[in-house]
NUDREN-749565 format. One record per residue (C-alpha): residue number from 1; x, y, z; residue in three letters. Coordinates in pm, 1 decimal, padded with zeros to 6 digits, always signed. Example, Ala and Ser with C-alpha at 12.3 -4.5 7.8 and 13.67 -1.06 7.14 Angstrom:
n,u,v,w,res
1,+01230.0,-00450.0,+00780.0,ALA;
2,+01367.0,-00106.0,+00714.0,SER;
//
This chain:
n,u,v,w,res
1,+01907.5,-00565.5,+02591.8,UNK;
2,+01851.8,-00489.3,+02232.0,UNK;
3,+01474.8,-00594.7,+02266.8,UNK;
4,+01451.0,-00328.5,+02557.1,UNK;
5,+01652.1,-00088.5,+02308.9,UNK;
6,+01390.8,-00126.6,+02046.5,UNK;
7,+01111.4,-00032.0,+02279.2,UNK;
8,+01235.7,+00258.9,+02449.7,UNK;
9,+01344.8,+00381.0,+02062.6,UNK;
10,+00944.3,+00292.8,+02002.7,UNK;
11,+00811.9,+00499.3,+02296.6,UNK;
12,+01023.9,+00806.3,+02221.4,UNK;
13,+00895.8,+00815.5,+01882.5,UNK;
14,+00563.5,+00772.4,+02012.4,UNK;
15,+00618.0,+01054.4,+02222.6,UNK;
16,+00737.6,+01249.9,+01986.1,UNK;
17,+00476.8,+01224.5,+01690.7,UNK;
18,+00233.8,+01287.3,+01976.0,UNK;
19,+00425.6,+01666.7,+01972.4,UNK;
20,+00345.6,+01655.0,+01636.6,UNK;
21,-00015.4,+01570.5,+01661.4,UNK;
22,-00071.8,+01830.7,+01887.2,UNK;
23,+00065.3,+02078.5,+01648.3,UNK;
24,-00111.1,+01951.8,+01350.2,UNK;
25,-00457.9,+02062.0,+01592.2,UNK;
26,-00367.4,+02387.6,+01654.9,UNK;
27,-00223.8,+02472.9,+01317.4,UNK;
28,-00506.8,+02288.4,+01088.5,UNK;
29,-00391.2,+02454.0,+00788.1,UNK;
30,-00038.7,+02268.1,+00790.3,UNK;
31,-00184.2,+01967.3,+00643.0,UNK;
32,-00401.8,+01848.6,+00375.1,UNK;
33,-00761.1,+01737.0,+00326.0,UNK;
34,-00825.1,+01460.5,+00060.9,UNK;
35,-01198.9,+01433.5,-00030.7,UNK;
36,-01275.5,+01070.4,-00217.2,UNK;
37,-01499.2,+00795.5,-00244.3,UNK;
38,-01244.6,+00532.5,-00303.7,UNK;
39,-01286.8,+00311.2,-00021.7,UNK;
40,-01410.9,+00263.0,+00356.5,UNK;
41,-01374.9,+00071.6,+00652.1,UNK;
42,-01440.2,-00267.8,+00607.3,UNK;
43,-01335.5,-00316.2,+00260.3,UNK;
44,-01193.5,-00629.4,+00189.1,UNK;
45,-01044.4,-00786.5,-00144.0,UNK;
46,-00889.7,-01104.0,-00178.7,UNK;
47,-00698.2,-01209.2,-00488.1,UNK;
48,-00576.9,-01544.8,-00582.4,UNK;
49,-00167.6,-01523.1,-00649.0,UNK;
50,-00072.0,-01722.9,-00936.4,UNK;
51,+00260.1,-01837.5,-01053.6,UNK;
52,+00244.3,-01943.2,-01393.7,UNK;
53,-00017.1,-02182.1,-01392.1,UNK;
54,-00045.5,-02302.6,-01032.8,UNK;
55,-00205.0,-02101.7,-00767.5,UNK;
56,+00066.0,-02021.5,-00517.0,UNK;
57,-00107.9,-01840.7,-00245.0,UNK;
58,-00401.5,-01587.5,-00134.7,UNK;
59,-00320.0,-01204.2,-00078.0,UNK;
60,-00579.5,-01000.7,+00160.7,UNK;
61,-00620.1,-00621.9,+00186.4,UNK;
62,-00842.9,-00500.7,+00447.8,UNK;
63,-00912.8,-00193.0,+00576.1,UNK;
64,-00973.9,-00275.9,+00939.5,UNK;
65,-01119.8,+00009.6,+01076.3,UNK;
66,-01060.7,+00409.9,+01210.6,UNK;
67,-00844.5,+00456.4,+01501.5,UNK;
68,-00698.8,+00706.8,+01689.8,UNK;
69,-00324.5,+00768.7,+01655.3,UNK;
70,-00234.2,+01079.3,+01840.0,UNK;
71,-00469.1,+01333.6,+01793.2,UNK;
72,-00533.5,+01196.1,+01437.9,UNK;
73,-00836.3,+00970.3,+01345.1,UNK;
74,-00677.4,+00718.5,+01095.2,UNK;
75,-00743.0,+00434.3,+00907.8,UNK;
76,-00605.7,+00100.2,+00966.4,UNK;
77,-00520.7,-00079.8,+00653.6,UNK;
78,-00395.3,-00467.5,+00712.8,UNK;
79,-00232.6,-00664.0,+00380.1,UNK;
80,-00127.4,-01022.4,+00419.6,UNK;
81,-00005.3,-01279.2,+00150.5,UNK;
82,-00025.0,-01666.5,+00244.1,UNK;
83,+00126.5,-01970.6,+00043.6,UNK;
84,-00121.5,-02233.3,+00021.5,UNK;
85,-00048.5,-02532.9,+00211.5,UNK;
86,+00065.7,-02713.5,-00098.3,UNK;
87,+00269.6,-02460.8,-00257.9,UNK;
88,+00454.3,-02412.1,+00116.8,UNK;
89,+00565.5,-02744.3,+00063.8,UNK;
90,+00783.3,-02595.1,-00215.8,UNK;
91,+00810.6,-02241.0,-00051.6,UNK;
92,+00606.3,-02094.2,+00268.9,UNK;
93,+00513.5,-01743.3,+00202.0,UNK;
94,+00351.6,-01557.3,+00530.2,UNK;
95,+00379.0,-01194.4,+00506.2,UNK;
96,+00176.9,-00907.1,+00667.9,UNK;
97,+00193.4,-00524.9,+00617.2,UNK;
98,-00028.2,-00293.6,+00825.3,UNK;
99,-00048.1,+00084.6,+00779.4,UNK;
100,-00184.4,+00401.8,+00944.4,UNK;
101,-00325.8,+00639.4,+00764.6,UNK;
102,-00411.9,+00958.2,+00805.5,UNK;
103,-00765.6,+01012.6,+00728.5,UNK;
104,-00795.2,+01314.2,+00624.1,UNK;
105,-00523.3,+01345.6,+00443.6,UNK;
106,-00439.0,+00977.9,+00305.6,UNK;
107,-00066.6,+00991.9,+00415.5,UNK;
108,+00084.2,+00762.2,+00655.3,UNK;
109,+00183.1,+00772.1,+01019.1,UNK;
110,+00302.6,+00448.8,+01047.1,UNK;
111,+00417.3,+00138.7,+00834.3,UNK;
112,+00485.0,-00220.5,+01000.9,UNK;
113,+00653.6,-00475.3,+00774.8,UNK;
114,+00686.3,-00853.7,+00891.7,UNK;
115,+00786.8,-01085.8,+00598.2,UNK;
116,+00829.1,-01463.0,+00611.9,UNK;
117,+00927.4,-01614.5,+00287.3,UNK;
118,+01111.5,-01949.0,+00262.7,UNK;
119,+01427.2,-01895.5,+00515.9,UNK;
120,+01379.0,-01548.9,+00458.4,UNK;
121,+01291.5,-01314.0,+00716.6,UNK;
122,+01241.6,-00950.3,+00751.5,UNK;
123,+01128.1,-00707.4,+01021.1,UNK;
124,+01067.3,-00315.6,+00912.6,UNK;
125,+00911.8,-00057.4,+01117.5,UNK;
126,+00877.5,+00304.8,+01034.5,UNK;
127,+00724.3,+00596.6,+01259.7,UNK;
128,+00671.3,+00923.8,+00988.8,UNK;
129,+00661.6,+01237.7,+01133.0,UNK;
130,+00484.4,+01419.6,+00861.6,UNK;
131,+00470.7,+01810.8,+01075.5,UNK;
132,+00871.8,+01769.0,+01087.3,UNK;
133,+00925.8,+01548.6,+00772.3,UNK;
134,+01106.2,+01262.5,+00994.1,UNK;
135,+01088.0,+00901.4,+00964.5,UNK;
136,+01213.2,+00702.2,+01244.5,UNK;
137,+01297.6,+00375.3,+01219.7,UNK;
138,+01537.3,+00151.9,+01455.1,UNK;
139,+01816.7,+00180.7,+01284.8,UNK;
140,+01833.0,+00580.6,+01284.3,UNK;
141,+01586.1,+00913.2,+01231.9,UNK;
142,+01573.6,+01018.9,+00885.4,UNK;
143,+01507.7,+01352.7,+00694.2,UNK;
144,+01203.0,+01323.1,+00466.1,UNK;
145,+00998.8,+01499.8,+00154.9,UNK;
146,+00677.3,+01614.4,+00225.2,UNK;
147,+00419.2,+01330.7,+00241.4,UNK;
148,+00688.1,+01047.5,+00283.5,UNK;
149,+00484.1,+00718.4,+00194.9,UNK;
150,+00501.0,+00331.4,+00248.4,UNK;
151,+00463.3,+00082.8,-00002.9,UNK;
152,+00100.3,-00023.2,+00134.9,UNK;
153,-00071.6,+00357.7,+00166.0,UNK;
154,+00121.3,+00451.6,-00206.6,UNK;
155,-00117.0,+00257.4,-00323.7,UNK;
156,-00413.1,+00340.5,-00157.1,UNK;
157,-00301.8,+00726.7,-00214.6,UNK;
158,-00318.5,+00655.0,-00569.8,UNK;
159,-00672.9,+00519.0,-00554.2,UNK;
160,-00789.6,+00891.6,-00476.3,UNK;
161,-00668.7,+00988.9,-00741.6,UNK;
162,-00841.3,+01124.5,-01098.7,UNK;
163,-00755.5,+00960.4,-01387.3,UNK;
164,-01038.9,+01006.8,-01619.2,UNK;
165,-00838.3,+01307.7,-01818.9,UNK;
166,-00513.4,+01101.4,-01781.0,UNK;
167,-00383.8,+00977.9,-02133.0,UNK;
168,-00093.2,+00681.7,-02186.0,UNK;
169,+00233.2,+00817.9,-02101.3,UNK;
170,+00149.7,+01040.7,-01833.9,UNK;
171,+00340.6,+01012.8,-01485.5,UNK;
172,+00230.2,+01092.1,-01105.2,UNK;
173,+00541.7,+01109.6,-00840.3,UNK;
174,+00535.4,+00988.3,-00478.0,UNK;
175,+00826.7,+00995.1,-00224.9,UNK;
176,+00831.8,+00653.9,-00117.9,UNK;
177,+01026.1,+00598.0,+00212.8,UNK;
178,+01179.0,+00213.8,+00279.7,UNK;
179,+01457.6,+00144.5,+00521.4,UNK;
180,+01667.4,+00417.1,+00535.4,UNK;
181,+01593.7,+00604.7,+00216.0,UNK;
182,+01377.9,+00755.2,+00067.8,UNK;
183,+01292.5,+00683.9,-00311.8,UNK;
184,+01127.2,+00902.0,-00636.2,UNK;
185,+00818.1,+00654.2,-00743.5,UNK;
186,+00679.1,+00722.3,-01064.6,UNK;
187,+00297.9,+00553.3,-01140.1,UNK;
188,+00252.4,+00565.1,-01515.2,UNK;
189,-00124.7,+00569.4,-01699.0,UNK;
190,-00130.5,+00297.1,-01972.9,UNK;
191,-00481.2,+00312.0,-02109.5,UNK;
192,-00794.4,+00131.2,-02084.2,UNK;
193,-00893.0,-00290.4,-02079.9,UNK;
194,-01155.4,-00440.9,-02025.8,UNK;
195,-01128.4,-00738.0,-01787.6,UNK;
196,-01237.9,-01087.7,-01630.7,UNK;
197,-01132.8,-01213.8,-01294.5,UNK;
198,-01314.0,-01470.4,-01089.3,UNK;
199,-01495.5,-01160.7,-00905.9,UNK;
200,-01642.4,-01059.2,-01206.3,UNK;
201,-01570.5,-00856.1,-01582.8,UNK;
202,-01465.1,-00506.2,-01509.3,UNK;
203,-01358.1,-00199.7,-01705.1,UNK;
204,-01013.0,-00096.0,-01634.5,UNK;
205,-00771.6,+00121.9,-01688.1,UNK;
206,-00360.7,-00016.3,-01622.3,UNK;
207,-00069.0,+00166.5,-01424.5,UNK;
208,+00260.4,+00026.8,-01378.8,UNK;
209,+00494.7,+00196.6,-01084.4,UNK;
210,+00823.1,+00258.4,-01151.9,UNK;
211,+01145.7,+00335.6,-00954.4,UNK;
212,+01449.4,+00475.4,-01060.6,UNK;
213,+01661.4,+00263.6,-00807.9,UNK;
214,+01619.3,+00082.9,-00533.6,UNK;
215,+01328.5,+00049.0,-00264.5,UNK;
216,+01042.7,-00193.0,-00235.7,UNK;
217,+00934.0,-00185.6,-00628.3,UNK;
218,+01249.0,-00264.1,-00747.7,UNK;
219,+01202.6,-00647.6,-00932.9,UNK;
220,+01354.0,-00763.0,-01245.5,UNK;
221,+01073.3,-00683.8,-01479.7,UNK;
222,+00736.9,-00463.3,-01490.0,UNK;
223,+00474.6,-00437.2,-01288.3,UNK;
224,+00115.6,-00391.9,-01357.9,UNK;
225,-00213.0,-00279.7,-01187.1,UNK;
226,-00550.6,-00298.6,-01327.1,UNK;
227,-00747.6,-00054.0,-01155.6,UNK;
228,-01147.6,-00019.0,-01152.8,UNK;
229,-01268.5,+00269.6,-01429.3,UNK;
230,-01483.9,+00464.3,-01172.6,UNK;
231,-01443.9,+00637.1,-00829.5,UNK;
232,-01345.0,+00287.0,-00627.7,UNK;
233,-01041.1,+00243.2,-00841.9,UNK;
234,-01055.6,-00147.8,-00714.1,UNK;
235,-00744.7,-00331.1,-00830.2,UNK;
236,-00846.5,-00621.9,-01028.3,UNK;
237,-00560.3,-00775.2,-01057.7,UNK;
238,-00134.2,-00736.3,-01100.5,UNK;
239,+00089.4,-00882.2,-01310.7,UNK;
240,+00480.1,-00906.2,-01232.2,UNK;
241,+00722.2,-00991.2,-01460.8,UNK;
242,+01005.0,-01203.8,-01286.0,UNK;
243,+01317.9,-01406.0,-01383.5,UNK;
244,+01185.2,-01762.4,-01403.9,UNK;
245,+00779.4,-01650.0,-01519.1,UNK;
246,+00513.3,-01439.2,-01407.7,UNK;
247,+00308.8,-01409.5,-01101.3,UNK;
248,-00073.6,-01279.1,-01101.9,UNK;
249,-00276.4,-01163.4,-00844.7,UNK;
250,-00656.4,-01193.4,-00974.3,UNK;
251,-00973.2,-01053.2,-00734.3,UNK;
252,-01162.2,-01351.6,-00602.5,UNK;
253,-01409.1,-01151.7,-00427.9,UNK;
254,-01447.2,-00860.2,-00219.4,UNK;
255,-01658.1,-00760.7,+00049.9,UNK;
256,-01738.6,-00425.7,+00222.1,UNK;
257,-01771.4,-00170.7,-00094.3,UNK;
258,-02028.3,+00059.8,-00121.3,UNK;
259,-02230.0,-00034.1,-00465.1,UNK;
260,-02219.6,+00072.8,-00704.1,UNK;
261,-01928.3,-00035.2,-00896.4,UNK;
262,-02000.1,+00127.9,-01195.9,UNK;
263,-01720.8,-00038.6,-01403.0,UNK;
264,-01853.6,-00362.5,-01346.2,UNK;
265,-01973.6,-00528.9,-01626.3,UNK;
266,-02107.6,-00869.2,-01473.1,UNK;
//
């Protein structure tokens, strides 16, 4: 019963954004037009995720392909993180995240959430209805800002973005959307580094997001992103702050982007 529940809640919101698509056609000023070169289909970077000293896992971020959701052509963006086998002796990570974004406008559609960590498990699906500002979800519809965003297509949002006149201190916003809420994240410019991962030295410049309280971003200490100095804005790698240490997520290598990478050094 609650499995047939959960699909007929699916197929009406289905049904529904479809309305929405529709209207988006006919009224092609209500929504925005992003013009970048950040990324494309088939771009794929895969980091090595380090805890302290021992590497823990491998996280994969793909961008799958262009699709057509509604009336919308859309990328498909696909992020999974995997213990190694000999760290999932200790603890089995096996999470995936997939994404639809609009691709015109870089704002999501949909977000899909399956975690498996340890004993831990965790199912989160969100429909956004961005011509009504609704996000559905299977626990209840819920009233949203415009340009609601998931955790995975925040951050691919923020790779559009123009930092070169950016200076430390300075703040973007984004209304992030998770479970039944939906939560102010700040991304804050740092400055400039110069890095080495096992993909290569790049030039970078560091954000960290932050959250006032709550949501997916909430952890107990900072998090930062090193971020490619040029138009790609390839994350090189993320540090977290936790309790018991630190975990790092380093580029091993990538696949799929259009050259050049002008912040690469070698």
């Amino acid at each position: 019963m609650e499995n047939h529940c959960r699909g007929l809640l699916l197929v009406c919101c289905l049904l529904l954004l479809n309305i929405s698509f529709t209207n988006a056609q006919t009224e092609p000023e209500s929504l925005r037009v992003i013009q970048h070169n950040a990324f494309t289909v088939g771009e794929k970077l895969v980091f090595d995720v380090k805890y302290s000293f021992i590497t823990a896992g491998e996280a994969v971020f793909l961008v799958d392909s262009i699709i057509r959701f509604g009336e919308r052509d859309c990328y498909r963006i696909v992020a999974t993180v995997q213990s190694t086998p000999t760290f999932s002796w200790f603890y089995k990570v096996d999470d995936l995240y997939e994404t639809i974004i609009d691709y015109q406008g870089m704002f999501p559609w949909r977000f899909t959430q399956r975690l498996r960590e340890g004993s831990y498990k965790n199912d989160f699906e969100a429909w956004f209805d961005q011509i009504n500002h609704i996000a559905y979800t299977e626990k209840g519809n819920y009233r949203t800002p415009n340009y609601v965003y998931d955790a995975v297509s925040a951050f691919f949002y923020v790779r559009t973005l123009d930092f070169s006149h950016f200076k430390p201190g300075e703040k973007i916003y984004l209304n992030n959307f998770y479970k039944d809420s939906t939560y102010l994240l700040a991304v804050k410019f740092l400055g400039f580094e110069r890095v080495s991962v096992s993909a290569g030295t790049f030039d970078t410049f560091i954000v960290e997001p932050l959250v006032k309280e709550g949501g997916l971003f909430k952890n107990e200490g900072r998090i930062l992103i090193w971020l490619t100095n040029d138009e790609k804005k390839i994350p090189v790698k993320v540090n977290t702050k936790i309790v018991v240490g630190s975990i790092n997520a380093e580029l091993r290598e990538y696949h799929g982007v259009q050259e050049p990478i002008t912040a690469k050094v070698k």
